[in-house]
N, C-alpha and C positions, 0 to 999 in steps of 0.2 A: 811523401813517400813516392817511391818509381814506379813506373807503371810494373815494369819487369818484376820487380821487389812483389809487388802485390798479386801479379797474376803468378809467378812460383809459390806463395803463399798460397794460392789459392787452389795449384795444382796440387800441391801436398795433402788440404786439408781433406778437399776433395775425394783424392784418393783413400786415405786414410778411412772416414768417412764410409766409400761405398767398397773397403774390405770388409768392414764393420758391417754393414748393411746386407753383404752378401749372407756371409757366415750367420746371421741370427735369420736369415730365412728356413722355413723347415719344410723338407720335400712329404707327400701324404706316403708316399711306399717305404716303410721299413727294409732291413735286408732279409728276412723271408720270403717280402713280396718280389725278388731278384727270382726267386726259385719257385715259384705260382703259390706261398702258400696265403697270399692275401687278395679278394677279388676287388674289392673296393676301389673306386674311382674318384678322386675326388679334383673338381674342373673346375670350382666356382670359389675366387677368393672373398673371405667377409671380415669384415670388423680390422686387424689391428694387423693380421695377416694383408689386405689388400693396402692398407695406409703404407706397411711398410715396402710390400711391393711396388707402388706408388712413388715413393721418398726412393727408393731405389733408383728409378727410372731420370727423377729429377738430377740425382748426383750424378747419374752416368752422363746427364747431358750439358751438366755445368764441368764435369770432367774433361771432356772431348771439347768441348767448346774453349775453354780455358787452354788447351793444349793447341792448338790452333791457331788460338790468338798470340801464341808464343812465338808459332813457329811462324806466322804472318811479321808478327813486331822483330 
């Protein structure tokens, strides 16, 4: 396989991938708390929440990296 062939391949999945990753993140403020009707603060990600925050950060950086190497080759 091409190198080019494999790193397109990999920008797609990539991408693909961390729209995926974006979209099932969930923000703590509903739309009431837009209008003050929620006080709650929440700062500290745990469990399955921070994993995929985590795997988030991983794809953005095989994302940009991968595009790079593109536009290097």
């Amino acid at each position: 396989m091409n190198v080019g062939v494999f790193l397109n391949i990999t920008v797609f999945t990539s991408a693909v991938l961390l729209i995926l990753l974006v979209l099932l993140q969930q923000r703590g403020a509903s739309l009431g708390a837009g209008f003050g009707g929620s006080g709650e603060l929440n700062t500290e990600r745990r469990g399955l929440e921070k994993s995929l925050y985590d795997t988030t950060i991983v794809v953005a950086v095989i994302f940009v990296l991968s595009i790079l190497s593109i536009l290097i080759i």
